[in-house]
C-alpha positions as CSV (number, residue, x, y, z in Angstrom):
1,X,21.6,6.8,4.3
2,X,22.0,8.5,7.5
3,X,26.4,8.3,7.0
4,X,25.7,11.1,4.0
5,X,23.1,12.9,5.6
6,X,25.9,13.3,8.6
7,X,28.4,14.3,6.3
8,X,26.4,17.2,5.2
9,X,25.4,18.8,8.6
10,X,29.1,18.3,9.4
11,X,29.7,20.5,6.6
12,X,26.7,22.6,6.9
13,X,25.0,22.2,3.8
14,X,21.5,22.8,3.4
15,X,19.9,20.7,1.1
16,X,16.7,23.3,1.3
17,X,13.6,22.5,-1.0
18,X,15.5,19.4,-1.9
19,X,15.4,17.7,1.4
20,X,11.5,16.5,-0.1
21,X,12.7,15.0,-3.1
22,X,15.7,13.3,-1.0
23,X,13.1,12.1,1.5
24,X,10.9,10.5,-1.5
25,X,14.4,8.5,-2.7
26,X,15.0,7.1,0.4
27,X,11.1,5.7,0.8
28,X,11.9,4.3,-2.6
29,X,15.0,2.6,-1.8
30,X,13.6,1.4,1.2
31,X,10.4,0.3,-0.8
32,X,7.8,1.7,1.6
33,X,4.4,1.3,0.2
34,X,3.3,3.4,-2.8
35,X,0.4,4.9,-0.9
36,X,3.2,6.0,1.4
37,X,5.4,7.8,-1.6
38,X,2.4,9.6,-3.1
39,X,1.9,11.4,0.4
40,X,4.8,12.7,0.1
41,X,4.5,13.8,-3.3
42,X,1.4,15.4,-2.9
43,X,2.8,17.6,0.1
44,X,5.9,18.4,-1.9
45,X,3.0,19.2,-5.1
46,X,1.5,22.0,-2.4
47,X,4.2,24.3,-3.5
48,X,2.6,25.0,-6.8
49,X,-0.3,26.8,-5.3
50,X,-2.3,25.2,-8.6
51,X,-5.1,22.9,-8.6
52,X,-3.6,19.9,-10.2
53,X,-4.2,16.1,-10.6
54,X,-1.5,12.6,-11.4
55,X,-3.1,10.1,-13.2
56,X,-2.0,6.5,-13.7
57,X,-1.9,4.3,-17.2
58,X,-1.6,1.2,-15.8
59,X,-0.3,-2.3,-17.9
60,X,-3.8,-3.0,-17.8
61,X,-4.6,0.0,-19.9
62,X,-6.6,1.3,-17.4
63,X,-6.8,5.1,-16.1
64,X,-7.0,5.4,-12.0
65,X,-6.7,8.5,-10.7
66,X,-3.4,8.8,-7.6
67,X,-3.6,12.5,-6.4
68,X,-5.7,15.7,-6.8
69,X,-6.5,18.8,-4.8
70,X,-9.2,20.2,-6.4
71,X,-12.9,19.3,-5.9
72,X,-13.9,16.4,-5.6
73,X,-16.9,16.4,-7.7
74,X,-15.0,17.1,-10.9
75,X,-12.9,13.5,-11.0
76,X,-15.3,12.0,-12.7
77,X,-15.9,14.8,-15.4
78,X,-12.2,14.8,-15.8
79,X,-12.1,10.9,-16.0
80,X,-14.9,11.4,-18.8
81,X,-12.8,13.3,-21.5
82,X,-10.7,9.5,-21.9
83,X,-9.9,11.5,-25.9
84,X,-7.6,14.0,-23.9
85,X,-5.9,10.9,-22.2
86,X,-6.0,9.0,-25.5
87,X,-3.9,12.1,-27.6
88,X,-1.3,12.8,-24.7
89,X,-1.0,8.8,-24.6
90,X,-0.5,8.1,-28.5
91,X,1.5,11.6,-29.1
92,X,3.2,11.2,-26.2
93,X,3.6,15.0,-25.9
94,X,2.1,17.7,-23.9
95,X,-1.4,19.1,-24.8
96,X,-3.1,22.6,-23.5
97,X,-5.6,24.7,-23.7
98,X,-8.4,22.1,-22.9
99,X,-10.1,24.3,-20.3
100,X,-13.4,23.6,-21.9
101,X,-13.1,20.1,-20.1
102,X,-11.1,21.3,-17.6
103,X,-7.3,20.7,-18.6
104,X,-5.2,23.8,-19.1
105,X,-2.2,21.6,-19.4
106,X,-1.5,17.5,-19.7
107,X,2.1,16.4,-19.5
108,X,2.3,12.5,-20.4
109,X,4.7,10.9,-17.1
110,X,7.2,8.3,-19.6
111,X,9.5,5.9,-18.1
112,X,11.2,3.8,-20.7
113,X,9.5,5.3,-23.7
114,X,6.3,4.2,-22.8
115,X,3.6,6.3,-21.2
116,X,2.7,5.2,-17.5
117,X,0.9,8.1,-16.4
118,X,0.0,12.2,-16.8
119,X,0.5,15.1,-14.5
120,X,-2.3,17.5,-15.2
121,X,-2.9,21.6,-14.2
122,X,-6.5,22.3,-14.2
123,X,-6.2,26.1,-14.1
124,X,-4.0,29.0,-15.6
125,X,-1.3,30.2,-13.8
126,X,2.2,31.4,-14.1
127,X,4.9,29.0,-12.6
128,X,7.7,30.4,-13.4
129,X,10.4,29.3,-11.5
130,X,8.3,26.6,-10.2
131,X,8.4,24.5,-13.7
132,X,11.5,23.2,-12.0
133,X,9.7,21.6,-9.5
134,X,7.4,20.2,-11.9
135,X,10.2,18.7,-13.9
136,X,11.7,16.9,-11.1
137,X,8.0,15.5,-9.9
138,X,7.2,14.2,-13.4
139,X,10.7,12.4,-13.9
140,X,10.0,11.0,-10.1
141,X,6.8,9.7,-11.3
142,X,7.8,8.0,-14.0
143,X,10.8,6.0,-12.6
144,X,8.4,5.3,-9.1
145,X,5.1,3.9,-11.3
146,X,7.1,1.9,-13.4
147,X,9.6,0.8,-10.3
148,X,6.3,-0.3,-8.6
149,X,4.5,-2.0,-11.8
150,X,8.0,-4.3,-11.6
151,X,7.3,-4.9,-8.2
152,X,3.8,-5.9,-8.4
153,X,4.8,-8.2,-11.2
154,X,7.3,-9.6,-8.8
155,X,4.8,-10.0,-5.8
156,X,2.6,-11.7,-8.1
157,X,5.1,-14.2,-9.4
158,X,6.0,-14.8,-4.9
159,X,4.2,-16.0,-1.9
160,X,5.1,-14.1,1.0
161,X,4.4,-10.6,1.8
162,X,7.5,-8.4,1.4
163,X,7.6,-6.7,5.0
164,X,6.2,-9.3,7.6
165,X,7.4,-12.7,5.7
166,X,3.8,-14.1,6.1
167,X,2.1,-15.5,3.3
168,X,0.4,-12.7,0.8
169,X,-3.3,-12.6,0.1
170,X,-2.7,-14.7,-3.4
171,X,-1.3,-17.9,-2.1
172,X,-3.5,-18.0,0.8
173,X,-6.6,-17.3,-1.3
174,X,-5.4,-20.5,-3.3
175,X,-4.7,-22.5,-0.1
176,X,-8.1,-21.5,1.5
177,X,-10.1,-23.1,-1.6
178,X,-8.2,-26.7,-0.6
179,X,-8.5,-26.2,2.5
180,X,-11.7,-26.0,2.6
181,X,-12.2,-28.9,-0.1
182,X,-10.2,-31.3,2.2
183,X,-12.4,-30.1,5.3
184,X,-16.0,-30.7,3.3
185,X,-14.4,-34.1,1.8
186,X,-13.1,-35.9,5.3
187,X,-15.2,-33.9,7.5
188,X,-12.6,-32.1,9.4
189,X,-13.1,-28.8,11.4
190,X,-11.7,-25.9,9.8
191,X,-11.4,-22.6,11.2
192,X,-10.6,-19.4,9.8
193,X,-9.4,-16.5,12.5
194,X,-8.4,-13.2,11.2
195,X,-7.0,-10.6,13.4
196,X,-6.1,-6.4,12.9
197,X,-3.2,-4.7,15.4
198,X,-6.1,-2.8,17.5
199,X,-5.8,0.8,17.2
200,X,-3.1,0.4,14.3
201,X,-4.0,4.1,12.5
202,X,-2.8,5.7,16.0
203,X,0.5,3.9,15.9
204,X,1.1,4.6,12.5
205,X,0.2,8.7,13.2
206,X,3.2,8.5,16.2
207,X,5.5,6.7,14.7
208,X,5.3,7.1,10.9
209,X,5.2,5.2,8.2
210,X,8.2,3.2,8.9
211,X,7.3,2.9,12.4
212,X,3.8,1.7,11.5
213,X,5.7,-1.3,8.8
214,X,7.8,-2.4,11.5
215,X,4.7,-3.1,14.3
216,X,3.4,-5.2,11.3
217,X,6.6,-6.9,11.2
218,X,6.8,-7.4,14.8
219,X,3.7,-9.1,14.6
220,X,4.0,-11.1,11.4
221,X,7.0,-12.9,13.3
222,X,4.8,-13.3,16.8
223,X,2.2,-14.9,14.6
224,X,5.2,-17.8,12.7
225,X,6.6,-17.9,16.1
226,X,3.3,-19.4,18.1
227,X,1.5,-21.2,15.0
228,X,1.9,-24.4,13.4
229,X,3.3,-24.6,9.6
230,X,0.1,-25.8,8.6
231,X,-2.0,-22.6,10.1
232,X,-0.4,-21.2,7.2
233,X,-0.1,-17.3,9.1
234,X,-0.9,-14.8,6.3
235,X,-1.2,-10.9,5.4
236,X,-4.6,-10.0,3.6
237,X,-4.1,-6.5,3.1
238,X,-2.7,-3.2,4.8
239,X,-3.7,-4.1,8.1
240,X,-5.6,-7.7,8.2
241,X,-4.0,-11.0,8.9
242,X,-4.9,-14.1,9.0
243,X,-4.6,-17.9,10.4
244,X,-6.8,-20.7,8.8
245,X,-6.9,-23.9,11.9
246,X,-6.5,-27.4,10.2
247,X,-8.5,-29.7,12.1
248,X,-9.5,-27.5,15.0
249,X,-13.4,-26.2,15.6
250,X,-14.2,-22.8,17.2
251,X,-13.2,-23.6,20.9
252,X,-9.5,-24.9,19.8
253,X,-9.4,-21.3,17.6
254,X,-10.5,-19.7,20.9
255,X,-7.7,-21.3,22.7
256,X,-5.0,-19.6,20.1
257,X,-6.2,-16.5,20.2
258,X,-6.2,-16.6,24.2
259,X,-2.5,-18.0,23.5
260,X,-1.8,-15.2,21.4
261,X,-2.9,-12.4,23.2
262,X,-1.1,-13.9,26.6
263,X,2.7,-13.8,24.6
264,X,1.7,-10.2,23.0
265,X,1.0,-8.8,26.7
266,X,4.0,-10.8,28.1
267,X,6.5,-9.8,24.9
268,X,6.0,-5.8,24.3
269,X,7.8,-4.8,21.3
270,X,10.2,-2.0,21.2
271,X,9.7,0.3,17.8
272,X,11.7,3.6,17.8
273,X,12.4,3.6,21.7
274,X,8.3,3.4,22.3
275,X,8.2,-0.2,24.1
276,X,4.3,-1.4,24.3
277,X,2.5,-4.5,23.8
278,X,0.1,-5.2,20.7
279,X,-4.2,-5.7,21.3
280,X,-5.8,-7.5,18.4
281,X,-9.1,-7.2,17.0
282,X,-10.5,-9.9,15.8
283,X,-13.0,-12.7,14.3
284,X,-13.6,-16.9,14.5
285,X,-15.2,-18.1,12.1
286,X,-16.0,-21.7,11.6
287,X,-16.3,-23.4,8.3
288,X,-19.7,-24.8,7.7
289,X,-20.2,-27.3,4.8
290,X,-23.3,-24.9,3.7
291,X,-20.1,-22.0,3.2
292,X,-18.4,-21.5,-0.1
293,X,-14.7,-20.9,0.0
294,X,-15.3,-17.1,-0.7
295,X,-18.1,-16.5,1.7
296,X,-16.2,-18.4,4.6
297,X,-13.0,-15.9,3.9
298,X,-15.5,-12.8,3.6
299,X,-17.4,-13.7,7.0
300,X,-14.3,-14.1,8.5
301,X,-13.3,-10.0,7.4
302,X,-15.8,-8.4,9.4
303,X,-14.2,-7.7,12.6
């Protein structure tokens, strides 16, 4: 909220080793992307001078690993020792002294009485003042894993991607398999084109994470603007898109794509002052009755 943070400089007040932790609320509330918010952790984690390690307990009951610093040939063996996991989870208190298998301490990360994740040290040393840091880190944790597990639960219960208002990857994996049905039953062309923002990592280095989410949303509202309802526009993942063309065979999928790339160069977008126009990457592929719904989609990925 850029009001408060002006009332603060008016006043001069320093908000000092806090202004990281005020940063990470503000990516929350404006729900960037998780990978996004454990960056930002993990630089803020830095100050501990400590090899450590965040784990995640996910409603799957599954263990997946979300930061570490250490070397990366000891995840695994770490990973291994699932009865160090299994204590912290049922007792749902800390446990030391494992340094044997390579935990000097395991805090359990709780949101709602329920554990959702641990923050680990993997060596002795004396914090000190610094335990404050790692109180306000674990708390983070555990209202940001279980804020995102609603989320995902949300997402999964929706159809259309949260920043570019496309369709997400689950309904148009659905629509793909009757698509392609109705294509093999009245032998209609069908073809499946799937496109990346060119150079995308670049943009997202200049102008940030935010900056990077608004190109993608820029581009999911080119992609409604020029396409047909039934083309069904959709977000695959982080960076891939995708449009599957009822009814139209590799040279009519050619002819979008040329329409495409003709209103990208002749409609720059503006993002944070930096006006430029979008290139595309991308792949045609046309369905082929000899294709499987999965292997059509998965040809169609490799740009």
């Amino acid at each position: 909220m850029e009001y408060l943070k002006q009332i603060l400089k008016s006043n001069k007040i320093e908000m000092g080793n806090l202004k990281e932790i005020t940063d990470i609320f503000e990516m929350l509330g404006n729900q960037q992307e998780l990978k996004n918010i454990f960056k930002k952790i993990n630089k803020y984690l830095e100050n501990l001078e400590a090899e450590y390690s965040v784990w995640e307990y996910n409603r799957d009951k599954d263990i997946q690993l979300l930061m570490f610093n250490g070397d990366k040939e000891k995840k695994e063996g770490y990973l291994n020792n699932q009865h160090i996991f299994s204590k912290v989870q049922k007792n749902k208190k800390p446990l030391a002294d494992y340094e044997a298998e390579g935990f000097n301490l395991m805090l359990p990360i709780i949101s709602r009485e329920e554990v959702v994740g641990y923050f680990c040290l993997h060596q002795n040393v004396e914090l000190g003042d610094k335990w404050l840091d790692v109180y306000l880190i674990v708390q983070l944790l555990g209202f940001t894993l279980k804020y995102y597990e609603m989320i995902d639960l949300m997402k999964e219960m929706a159809v259309v991607d949260v920043i570019t208002g496309l369709y997400n990857y689950r309904h148009f994996r659905l629509q793909i398999d009757l698509e392609v049905e109705k294509a093999k039953r009245f032998k209609k062309f069908l073809t499946l084109a799937t496109m990346k923002v060119k150079d995308f990592d670049e943009i997202n280095k200049k102008l940030g994470f935010e900056g990077g989410e608004e190109v993608l949303k820029l581009f999911g509202s080119t992609l409604k603007k020029i396409s047909r309802k039934t083309d069904m526009p959709s977000r695959l993942n982080d960076e891939m898109f995708a449009i599957l063309l009822y009814e139209t065979n590799l040279e009519g999928a050619q002819k979008y794509i040329q329409r495409l790339e003709k209103y990208l160069s002749e409609v720059p977008i503006v993002v944070q002052g930096y006006s430029f126009s979008i290139q595309l990457e991308h792949n045609l592929v046309e369905y082929s009755n000899l294709m499987s719904s999965e292997e059509f989609l998965e040809e169609a990925k490799k740009i």
